[in-house]
C-alpha positions as CSV (number, residue, x, y, z in Angstrom):
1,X,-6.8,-4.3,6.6
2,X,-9.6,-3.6,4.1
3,X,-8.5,-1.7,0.7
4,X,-9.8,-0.9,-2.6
5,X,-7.9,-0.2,-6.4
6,X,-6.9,2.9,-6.3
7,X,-6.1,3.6,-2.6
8,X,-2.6,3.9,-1.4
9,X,-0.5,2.9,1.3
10,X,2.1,4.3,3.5
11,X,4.9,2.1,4.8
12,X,6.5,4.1,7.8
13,X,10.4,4.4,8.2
14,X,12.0,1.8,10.8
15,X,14.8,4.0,11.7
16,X,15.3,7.8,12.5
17,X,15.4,9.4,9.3
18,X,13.9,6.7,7.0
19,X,12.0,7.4,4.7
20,X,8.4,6.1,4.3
21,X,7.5,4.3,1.1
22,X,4.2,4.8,-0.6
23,X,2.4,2.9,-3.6
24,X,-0.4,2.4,-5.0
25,X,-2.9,-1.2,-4.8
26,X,-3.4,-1.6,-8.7
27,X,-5.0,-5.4,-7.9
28,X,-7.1,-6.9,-5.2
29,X,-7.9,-10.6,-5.7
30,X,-10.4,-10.9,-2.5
31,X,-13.5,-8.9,-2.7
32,X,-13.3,-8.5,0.6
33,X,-10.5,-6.3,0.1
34,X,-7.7,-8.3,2.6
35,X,-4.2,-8.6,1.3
36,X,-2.5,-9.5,-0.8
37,X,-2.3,-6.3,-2.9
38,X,-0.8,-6.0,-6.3
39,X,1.1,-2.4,-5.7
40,X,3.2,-0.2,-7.5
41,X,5.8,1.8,-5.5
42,X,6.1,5.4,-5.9
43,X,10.0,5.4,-5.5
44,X,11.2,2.9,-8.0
45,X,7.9,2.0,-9.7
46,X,8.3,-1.6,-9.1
47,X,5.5,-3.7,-9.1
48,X,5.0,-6.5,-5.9
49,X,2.8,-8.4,-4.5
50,X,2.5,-6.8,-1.1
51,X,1.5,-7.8,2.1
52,X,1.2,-4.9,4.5
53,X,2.6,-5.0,8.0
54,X,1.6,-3.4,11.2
55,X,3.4,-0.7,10.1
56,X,1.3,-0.2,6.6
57,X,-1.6,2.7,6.7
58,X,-4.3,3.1,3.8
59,X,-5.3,6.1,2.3
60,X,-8.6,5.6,1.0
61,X,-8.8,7.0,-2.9
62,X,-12.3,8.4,-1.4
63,X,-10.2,10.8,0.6
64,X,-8.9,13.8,-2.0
């Protein structure tokens, strides 16, 4: 997974009827871009350290 500051990620529900989760990657350590990614999430604000799973999508910042 390759991201940049600024992009966001989509965390698909599990379950039938789960929500997804979204944040935003507010630091990248690598300059590569690979994870970890210092996020904030939309629903709580809460600030991680975030690996994404299989289940994780970017949306590139470039995209809007």
């Amino acid at each position: 997974m390759f991201a940049k500051v600024g992009d966001r990620i989509v965390v698909r529900g599990h379950r039938m009827g789960q929500a997804d989760r979204r944040c935003v990657i507010l630091k990248i350590d690598h300059e590569d871009g690979e994870p970890p990614y210092v996020v904030q999430w939309d629903d709580s604000e809460r600030q991680d350290l975030y690996f994404p799973g299989s289940d994780a999508t970017v949306i590139s910042s470039d995209s809007k």
